[in-house]
N, C-alpha and C positions, 0 to 999 in steps of 0.2 A: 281555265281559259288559256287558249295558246298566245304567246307572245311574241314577234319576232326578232325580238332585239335579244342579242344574248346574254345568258346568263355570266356574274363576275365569277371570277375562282371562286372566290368564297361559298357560292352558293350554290355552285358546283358539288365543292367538297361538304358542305352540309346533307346536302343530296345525300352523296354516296353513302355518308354516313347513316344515314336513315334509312334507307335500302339494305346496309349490313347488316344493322340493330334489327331488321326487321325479317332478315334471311335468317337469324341466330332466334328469333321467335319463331318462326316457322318450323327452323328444325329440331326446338325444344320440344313445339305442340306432336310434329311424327313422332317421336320418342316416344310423347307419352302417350299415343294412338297406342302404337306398336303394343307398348306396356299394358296397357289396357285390355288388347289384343290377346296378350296371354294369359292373362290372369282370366279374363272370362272363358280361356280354352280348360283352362285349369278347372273354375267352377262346373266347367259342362260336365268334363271327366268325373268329378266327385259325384254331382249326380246321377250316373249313368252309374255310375260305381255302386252308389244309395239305392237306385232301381233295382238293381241287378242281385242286391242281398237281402 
């Protein structure tokens, strides 16, 4: 719900800080995309590997 009265510092800076906590989760969760990413490039390679002999 919007409000028009503004917010105090404090609540401000709780904000922000929840917004950062929550930048620093996001870019934990690409990491471990990424990570995942490779490791199932890996598995494909093995199999392909397994096929092939």
């Amino acid at each position: 719900k919007y409000h028009s009265e503004s917010k105090g510092p404090d609540q401000v800076a709780e904000t922000q800080a929840q917004i950062d906590e929550l930048k620093g989760i996001m870019v934990r969760n690409i990491d471990l995309v990424a990570q995942r990413g490779e490791k199932l490039e890996l598995l494909i390679d093995k199999t392909e590997n397994l096929v092939d002999s």
